[in-house]
C-alpha positions as CSV (number, residue, x, y, z in Angstrom):
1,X,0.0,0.0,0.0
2,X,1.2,3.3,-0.9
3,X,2.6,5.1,2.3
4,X,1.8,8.9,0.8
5,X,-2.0,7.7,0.3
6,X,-1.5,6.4,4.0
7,X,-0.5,9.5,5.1
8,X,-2.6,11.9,3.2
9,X,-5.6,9.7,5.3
10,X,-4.0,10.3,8.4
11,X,-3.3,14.0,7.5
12,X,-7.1,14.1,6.5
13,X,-8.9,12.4,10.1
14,X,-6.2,15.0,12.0
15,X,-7.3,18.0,10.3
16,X,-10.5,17.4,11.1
17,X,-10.4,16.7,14.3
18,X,-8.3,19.8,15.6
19,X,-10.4,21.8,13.6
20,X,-13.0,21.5,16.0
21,X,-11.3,21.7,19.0
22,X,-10.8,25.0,21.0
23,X,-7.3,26.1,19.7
24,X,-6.0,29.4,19.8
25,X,-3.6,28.8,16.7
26,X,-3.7,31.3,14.1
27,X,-1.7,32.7,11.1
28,X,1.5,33.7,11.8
29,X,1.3,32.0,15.0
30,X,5.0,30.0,15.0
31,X,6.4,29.8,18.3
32,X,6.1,25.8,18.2
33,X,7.8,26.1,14.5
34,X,11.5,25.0,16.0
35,X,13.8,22.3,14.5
36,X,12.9,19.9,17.2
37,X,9.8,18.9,15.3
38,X,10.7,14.6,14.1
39,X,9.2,13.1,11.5
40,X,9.4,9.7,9.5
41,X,11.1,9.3,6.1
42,X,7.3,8.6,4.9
43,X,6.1,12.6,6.0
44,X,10.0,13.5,4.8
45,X,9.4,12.1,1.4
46,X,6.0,14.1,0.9
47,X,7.9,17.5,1.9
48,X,10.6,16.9,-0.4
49,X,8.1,16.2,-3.6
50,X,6.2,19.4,-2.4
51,X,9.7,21.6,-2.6
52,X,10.5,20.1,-5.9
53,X,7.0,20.9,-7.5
54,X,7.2,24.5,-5.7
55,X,10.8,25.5,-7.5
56,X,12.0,25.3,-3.8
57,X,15.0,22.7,-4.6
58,X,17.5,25.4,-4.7
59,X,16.7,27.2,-1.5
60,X,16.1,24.3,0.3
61,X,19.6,22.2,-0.2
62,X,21.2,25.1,0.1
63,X,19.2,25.8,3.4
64,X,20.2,22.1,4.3
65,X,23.8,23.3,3.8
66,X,24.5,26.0,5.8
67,X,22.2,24.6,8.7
68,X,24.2,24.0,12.4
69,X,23.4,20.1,13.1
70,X,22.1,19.7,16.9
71,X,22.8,16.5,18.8
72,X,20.6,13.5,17.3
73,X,17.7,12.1,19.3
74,X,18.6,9.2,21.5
75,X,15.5,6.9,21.1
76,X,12.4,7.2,18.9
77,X,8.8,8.0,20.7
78,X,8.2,3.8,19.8
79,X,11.5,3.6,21.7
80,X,10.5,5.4,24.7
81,X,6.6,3.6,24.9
82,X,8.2,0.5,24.9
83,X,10.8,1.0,27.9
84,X,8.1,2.7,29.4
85,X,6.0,-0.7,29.1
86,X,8.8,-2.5,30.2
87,X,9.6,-0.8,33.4
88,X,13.0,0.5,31.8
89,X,14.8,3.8,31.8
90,X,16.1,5.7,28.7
91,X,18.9,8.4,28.8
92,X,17.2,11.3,28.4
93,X,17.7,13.7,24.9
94,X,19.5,16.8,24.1
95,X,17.4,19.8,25.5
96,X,19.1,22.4,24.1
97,X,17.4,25.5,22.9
98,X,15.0,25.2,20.0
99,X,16.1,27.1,17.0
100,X,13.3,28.3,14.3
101,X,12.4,26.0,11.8
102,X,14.2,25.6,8.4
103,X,10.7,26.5,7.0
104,X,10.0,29.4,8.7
105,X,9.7,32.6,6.8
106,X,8.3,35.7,7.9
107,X,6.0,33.9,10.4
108,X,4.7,31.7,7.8
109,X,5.3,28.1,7.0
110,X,6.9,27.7,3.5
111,X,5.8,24.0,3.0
112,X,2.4,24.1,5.1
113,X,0.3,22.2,3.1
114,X,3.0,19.4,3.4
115,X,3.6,20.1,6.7
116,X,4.3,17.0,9.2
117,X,1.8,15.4,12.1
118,X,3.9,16.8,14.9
119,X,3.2,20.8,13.2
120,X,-0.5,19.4,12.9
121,X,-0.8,18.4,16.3
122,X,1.1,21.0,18.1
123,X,-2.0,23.1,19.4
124,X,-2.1,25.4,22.4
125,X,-5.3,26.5,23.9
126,X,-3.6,29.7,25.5
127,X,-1.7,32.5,23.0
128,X,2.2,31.4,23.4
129,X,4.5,33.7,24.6
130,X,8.1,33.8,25.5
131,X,6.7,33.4,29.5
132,X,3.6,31.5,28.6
133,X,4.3,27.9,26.5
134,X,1.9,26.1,24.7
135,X,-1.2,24.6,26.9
136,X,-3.3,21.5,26.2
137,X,-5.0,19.5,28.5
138,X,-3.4,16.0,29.8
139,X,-5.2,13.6,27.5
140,X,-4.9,15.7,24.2
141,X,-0.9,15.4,24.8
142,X,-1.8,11.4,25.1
143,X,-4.2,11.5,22.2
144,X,-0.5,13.0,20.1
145,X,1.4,10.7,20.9
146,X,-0.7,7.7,20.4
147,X,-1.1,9.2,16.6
148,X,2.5,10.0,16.5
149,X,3.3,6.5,17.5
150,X,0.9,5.6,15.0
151,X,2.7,7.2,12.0
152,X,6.2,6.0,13.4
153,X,4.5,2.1,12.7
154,X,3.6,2.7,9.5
155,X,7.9,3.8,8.8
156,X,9.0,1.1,10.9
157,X,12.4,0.7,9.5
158,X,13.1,3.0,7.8
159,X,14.5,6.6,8.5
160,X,12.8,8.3,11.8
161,X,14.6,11.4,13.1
162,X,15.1,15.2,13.6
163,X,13.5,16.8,10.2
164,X,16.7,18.6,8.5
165,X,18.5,15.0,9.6
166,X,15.5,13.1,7.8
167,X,15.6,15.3,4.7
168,X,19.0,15.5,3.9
169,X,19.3,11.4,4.4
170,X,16.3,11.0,1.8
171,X,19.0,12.9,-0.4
172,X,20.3,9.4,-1.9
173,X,16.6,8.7,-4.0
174,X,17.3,9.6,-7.5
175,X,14.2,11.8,-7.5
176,X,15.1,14.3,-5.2
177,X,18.4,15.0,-7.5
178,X,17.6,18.6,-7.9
179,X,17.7,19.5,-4.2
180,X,20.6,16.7,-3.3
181,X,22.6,18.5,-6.0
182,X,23.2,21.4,-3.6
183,X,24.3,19.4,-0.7
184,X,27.6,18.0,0.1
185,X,27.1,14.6,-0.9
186,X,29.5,14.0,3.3
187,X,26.6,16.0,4.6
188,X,24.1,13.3,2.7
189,X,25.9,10.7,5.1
190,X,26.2,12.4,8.4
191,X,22.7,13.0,8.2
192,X,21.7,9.6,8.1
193,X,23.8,9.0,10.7
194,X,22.2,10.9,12.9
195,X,18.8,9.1,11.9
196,X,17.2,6.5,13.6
197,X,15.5,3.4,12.6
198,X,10.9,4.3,13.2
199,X,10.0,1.2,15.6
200,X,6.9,-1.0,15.6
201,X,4.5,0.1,17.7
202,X,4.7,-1.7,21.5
203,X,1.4,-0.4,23.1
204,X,0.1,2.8,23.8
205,X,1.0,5.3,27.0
206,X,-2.9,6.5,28.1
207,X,-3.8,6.5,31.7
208,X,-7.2,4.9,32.3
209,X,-9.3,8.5,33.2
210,X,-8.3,9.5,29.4
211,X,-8.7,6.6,27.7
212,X,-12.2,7.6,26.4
213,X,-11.0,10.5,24.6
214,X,-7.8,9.1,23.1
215,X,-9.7,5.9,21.6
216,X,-12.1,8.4,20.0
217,X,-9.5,9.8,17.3
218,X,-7.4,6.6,17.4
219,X,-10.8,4.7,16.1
220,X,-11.4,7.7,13.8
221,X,-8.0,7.0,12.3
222,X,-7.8,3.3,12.4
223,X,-11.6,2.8,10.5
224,X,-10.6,5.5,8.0
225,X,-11.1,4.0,4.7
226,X,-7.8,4.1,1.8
227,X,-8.3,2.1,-1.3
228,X,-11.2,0.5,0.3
229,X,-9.4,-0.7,2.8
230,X,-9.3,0.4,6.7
231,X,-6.0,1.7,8.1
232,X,-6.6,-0.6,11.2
233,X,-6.0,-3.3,9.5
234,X,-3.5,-2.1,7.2
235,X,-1.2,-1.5,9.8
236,X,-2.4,-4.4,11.0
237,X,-0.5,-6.3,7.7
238,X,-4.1,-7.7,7.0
């Protein structure tokens, strides 16, 4: 099954459901828009078609380029829900300052129709400021990262990791020539290297008083129909 189909399904129930949630996100809104956001080589490969049929290949390898790498993750979110199952501990990830996202121009995402889950999720119900960060309540940070987890199974495998990391590693497909032609083919490689492999999905993190909630978008997404099919049981393998 194609993967982008998958995805634009998943992008679909998502938008849906935060559009009818009490958010306070608006245009030119982008103090979540850091380079922190991960993604899977699945949502990587969908940006990078979007920059080519844009005339962005240029601007972006170029971006990719001059960009200052940041300590890798250590785990992916799959990663941390199993140890968390498990009763284990994980060494904790590199908290350094956020810096604004490649994509971010004038307050304004440059690839926002392409954008990833974590940018469609990341909601606040308060206006963010320097002293006041995003706030959601408890089980609409579960409900995330059950979808987030989600979208991690369906790249199990393959590349899972900052985005700049995950975009410049994608760099190798023959399609995306035009943007890897502007990148240090060295940079190509230490990119991937930072990557991780996306992990099956081990369970989900939801506390029993939230449970209710979460299931509500997680059966959303999993009876939402692609090529006839439901996306339960496509990730499912059936």
């Amino acid at each position: 099954m194609n993967k982008s189909l998958i995805l634009d399904t998943m992008y679909g129930v998502v938008d849906a459901w935060t559009a009818t949630l009490p958010f306070t996100c608006a245009p030119g809104c982008c103090a979540c828009c850091t380079d922190l956001v991960t993604i899977t080589a699945a949502e990587g490969e969908k940006i990078l078609h979007y920059c080519l049929e844009h005339g962005l290949q240029r601007w972006l390898g170029e971006g990719l380029a001059t960009r200052p790498t940041r300590t890798p993750p250590t785990h992916t979110l799959n990663d941390f829900a199993a140890a968390c199952l498990e009763g284990r501990e994980l060494p904790e990830d590199d908290q350094t300052t956020a810096r604004p996202c490649l994509f971010l121009q004038g307050g304004r995402c440059r690839i926002y129709p392409a954008r990833p889950l974590a940018c469609r999720l990341f909601a606040s119900t308060e206006p963010c400021r320097p002293q006041q960060p995003a706030a959601v309540p408890p089980w609409y940070f579960d409900a995330v990262t059950a979808i987030t987890q989600v979208a991690e199974h369906l790249g199990q495998k393959e590349y899972w990791g900052r985005l700049e990391d995950v975009l410049a590693a994608l760099l190798d497909i023959s399609h995306f020539a035009p943007v890897a032609s502007h990148l240090d083919p060295i940079l190509t490689i230490q990119a991937r290297l930072r990557t991780l492999p996306a992990r099956p999905l081990p369970g989900f993190l939801i506390p029993e008083d939230e449970e209710g909630r979460v299931e509500e978008i997680l059966q959303r997404l999993f009876t939402a129909e692609v090529d006839g099919k439901k996306l339960g049981d496509i990730l499912d393998g059936r």
